[in-house]
C-alpha beads as a LAMMPS data file, in Angstrom:
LAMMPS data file: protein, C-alpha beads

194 atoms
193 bonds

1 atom types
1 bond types

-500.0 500.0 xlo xhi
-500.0 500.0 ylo yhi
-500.0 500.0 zlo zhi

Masses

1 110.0

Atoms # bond

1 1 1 400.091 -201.504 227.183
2 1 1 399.118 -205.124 226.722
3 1 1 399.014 -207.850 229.301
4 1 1 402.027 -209.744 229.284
5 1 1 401.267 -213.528 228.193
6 1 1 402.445 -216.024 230.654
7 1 1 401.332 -219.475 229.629
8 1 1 402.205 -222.574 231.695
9 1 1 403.418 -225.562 230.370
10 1 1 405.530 -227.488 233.595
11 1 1 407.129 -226.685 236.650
12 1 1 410.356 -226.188 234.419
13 1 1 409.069 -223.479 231.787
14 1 1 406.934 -220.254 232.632
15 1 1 408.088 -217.457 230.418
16 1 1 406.770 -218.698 227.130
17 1 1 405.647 -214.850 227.224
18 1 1 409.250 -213.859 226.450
19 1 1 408.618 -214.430 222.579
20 1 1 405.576 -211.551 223.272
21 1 1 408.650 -209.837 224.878
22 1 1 408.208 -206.888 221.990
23 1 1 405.095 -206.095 223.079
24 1 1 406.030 -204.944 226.601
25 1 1 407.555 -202.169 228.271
26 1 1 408.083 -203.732 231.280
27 1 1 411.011 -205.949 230.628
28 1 1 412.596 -205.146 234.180
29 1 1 409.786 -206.866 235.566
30 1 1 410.234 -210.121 233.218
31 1 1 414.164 -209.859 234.189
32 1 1 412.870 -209.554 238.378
33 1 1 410.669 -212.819 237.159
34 1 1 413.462 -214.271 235.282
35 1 1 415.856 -213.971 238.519
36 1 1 413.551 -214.937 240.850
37 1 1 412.822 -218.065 238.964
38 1 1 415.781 -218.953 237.211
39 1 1 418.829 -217.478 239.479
40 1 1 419.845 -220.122 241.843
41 1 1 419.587 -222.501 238.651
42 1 1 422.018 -220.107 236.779
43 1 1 424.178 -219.557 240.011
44 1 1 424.114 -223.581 240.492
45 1 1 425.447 -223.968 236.822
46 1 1 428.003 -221.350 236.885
47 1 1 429.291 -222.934 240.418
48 1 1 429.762 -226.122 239.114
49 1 1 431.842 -224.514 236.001
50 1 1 434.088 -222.639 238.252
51 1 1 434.041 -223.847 241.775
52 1 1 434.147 -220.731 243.394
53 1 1 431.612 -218.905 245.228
54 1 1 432.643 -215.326 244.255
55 1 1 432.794 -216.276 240.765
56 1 1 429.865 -218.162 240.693
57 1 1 428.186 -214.881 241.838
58 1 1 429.978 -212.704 239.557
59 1 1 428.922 -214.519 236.505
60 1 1 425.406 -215.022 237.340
61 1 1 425.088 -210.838 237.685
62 1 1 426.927 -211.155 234.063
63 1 1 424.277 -213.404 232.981
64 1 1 421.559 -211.287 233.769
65 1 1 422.736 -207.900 232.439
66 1 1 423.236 -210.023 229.142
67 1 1 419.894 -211.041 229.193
68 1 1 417.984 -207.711 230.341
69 1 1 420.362 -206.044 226.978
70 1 1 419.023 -209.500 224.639
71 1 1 415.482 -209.796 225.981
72 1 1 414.002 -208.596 222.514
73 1 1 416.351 -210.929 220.603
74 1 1 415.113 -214.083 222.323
75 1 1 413.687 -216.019 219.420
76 1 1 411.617 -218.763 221.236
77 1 1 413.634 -221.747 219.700
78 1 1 414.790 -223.357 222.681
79 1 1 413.257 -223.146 226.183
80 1 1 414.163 -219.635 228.577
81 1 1 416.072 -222.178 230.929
82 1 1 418.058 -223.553 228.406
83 1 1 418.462 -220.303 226.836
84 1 1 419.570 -218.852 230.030
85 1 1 421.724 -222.038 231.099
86 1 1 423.971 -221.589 227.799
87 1 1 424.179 -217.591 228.371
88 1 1 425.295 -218.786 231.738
89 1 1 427.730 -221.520 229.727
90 1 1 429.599 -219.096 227.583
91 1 1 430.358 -216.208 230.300
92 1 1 431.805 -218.534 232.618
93 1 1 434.024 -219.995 230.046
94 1 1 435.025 -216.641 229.401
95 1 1 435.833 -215.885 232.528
96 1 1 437.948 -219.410 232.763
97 1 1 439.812 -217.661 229.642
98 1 1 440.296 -214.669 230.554
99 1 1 443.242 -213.353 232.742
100 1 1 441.708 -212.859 235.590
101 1 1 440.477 -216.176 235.977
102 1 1 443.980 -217.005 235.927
103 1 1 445.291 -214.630 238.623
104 1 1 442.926 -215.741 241.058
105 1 1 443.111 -219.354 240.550
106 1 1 447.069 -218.390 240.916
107 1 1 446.306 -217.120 243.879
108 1 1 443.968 -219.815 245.069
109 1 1 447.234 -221.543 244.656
110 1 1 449.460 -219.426 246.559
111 1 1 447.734 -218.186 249.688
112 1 1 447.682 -220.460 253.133
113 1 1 445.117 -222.863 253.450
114 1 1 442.155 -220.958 255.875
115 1 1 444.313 -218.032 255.721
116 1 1 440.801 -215.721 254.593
117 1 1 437.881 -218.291 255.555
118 1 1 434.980 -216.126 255.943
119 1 1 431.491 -217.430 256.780
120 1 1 430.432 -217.949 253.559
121 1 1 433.527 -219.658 252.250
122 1 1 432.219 -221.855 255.732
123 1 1 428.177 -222.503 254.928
124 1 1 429.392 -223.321 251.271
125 1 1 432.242 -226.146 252.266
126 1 1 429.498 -227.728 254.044
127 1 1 427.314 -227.231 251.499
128 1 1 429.151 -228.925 248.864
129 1 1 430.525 -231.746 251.897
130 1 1 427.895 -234.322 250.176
131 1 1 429.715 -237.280 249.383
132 1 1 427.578 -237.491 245.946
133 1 1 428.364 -233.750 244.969
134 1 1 431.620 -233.921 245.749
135 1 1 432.258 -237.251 243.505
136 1 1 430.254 -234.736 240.642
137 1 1 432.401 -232.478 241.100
138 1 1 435.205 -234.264 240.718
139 1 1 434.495 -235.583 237.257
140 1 1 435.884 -234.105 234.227
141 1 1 434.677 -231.024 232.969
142 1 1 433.244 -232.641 229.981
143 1 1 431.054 -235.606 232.346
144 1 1 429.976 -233.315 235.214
145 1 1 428.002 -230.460 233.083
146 1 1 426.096 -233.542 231.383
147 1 1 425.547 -234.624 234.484
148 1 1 424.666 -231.124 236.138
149 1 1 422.302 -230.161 233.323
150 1 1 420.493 -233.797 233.176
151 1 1 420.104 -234.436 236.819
152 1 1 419.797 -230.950 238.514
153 1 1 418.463 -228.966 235.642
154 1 1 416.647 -231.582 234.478
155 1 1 417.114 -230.689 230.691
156 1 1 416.363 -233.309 227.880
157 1 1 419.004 -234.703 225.913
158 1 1 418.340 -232.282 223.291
159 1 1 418.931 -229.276 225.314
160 1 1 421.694 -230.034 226.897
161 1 1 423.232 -230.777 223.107
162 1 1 421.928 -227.360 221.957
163 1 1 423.476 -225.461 225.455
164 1 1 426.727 -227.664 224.961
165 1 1 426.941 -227.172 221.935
166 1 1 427.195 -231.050 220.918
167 1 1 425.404 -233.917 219.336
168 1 1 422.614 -235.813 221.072
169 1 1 424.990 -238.883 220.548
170 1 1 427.620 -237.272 222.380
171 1 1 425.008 -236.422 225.349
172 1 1 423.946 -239.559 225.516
173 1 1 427.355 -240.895 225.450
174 1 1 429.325 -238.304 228.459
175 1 1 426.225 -239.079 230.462
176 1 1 426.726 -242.752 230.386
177 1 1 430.513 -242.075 231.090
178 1 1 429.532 -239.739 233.767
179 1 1 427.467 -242.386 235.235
180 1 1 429.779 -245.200 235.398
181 1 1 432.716 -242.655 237.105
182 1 1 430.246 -241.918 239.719
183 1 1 429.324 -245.761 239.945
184 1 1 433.103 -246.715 240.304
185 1 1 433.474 -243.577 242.967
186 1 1 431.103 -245.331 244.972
187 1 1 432.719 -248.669 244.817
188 1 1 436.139 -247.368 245.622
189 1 1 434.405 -245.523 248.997
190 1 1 432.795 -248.298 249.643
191 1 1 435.711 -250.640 249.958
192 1 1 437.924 -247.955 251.855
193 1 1 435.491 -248.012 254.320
194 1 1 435.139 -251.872 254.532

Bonds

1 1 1 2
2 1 2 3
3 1 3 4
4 1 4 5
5 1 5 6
6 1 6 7
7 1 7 8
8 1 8 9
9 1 9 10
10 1 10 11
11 1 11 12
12 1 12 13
13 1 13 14
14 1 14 15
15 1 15 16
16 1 16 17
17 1 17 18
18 1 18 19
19 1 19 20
20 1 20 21
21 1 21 22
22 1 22 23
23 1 23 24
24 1 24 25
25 1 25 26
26 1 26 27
27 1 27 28
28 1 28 29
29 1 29 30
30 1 30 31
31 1 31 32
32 1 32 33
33 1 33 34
34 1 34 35
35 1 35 36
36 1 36 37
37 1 37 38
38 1 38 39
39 1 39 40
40 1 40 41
41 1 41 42
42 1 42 43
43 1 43 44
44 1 44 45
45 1 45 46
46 1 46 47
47 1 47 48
48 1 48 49
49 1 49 50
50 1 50 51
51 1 51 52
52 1 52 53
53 1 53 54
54 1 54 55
55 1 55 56
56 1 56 57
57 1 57 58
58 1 58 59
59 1 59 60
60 1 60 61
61 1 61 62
62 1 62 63
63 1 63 64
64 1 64 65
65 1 65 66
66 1 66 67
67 1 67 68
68 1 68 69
69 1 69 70
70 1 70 71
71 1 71 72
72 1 72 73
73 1 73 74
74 1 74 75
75 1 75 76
76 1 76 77
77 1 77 78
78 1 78 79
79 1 79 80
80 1 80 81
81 1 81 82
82 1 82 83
83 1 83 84
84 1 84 85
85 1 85 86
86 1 86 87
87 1 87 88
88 1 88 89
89 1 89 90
90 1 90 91
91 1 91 92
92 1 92 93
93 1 93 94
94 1 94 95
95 1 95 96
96 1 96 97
97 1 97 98
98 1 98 99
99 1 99 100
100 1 100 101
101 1 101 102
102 1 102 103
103 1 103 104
104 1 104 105
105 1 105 106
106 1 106 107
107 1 107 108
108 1 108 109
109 1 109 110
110 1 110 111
111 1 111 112
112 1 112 113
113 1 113 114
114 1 114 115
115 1 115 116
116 1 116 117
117 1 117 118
118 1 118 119
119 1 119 120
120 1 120 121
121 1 121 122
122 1 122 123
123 1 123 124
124 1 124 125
125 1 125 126
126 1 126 127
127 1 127 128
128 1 128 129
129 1 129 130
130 1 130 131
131 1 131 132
132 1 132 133
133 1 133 134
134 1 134 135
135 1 135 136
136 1 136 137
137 1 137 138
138 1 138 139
139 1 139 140
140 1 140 141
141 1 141 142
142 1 142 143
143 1 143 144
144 1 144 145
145 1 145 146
146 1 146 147
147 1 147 148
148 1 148 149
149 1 149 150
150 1 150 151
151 1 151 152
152 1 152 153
153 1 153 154
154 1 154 155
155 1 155 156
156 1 156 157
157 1 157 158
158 1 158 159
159 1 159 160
160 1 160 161
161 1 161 162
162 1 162 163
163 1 163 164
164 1 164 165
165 1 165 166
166 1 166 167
167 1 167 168
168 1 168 169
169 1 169 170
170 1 170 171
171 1 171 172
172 1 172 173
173 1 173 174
174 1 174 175
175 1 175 176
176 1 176 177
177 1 177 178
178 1 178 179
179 1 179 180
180 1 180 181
181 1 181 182
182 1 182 183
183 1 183 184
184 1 184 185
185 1 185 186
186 1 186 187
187 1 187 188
188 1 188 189
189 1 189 190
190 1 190 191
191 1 191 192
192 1 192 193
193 1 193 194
């Protein structure tokens, strides 16, 4: 068996090896490295297209049997994180498609407020009590995964057109937006609390 390559070229990108992928046999060791570095990235993302812990978890186990099944068809044209980030992308918007999605958000809608808090439900409210992500998370759909994917993820302009799907102009453009909602979210705090 040959030595799987690993070559380092940032904090943001270690599984150049994944284009050697082929060579291996071991590709449940490359997912365990793929998890272990990329999960709470992929869980972040998928949390930020959903807004719900459960889902969020669902979808990133999704996202991870996808990729263990298309390990040998990764073709090396965009980074693993980017790769992984628009695998994470397209199964959440299916999930927001399908009918499930819609029952539970029904029933999201429905059920007493604090009626099934559990301590999770808890440690994530506070996690997300941040003035800043909660002003994130409140932009459109369209702003806040620009947003998400520049400032967390720390993608270039370039990958976050190839995960979105989009033109670099239209990054460029839904990140300034983005900016100037959070800008004017600020303001308008700022003076209720004046």
């Amino acid at each position: 068996m040959k030595e799987v390559k690993q070559v380092e070229t940032g904090a943001s990108e270690k599984f150049d090896y994944l284009r050697y992928i082929a060579e291996t046999t071991d590709q449940k060791a490359i997912l365990r490295d793929l998890m272990a570095a990329y999960g709470e990235d992929v869980w972040n993302y998928a949390f930020s297209i959903c807004r719900k812990p459960d889902l969020a978890d669902d979808i990133t186990q999704d996202v991870f049997l996808k990729v263990y099944r298309r390990l040998t068809s990764f073709r090396g044209e965009s980074s693993v994180k980017t790769w992984l980030l628009t695998i994470t992308r397209n199964t959440a918007l299916d999930y927001k498609r399908s009918a499930f999605w819609r029952r539970v958000t029904l029933m999201d809608m429905i059920s007493p407020a604090g009626s099934h808090r559990s301590a999770e439900n808890e440690a994530m409210e506070n996690l997300t009590v941040s003035s800043i992500w909660t002003q994130v998370l409140g932009l459109p759909p369209k702003y806040r995964e620009v947003l998400i994917l520049f400032a967390h993820h720390q993608l270039s302009m370039k990958e976050i057109a190839e995960v979105l799907g989009i033109s670099v102009g239209t990054v460029k453009s839904r990140l300034h937006h983005a900016r100037l909602n959070i800008l004017k979210a600020k303001e308008r705090a700022r003076d209720e609390t004046d």
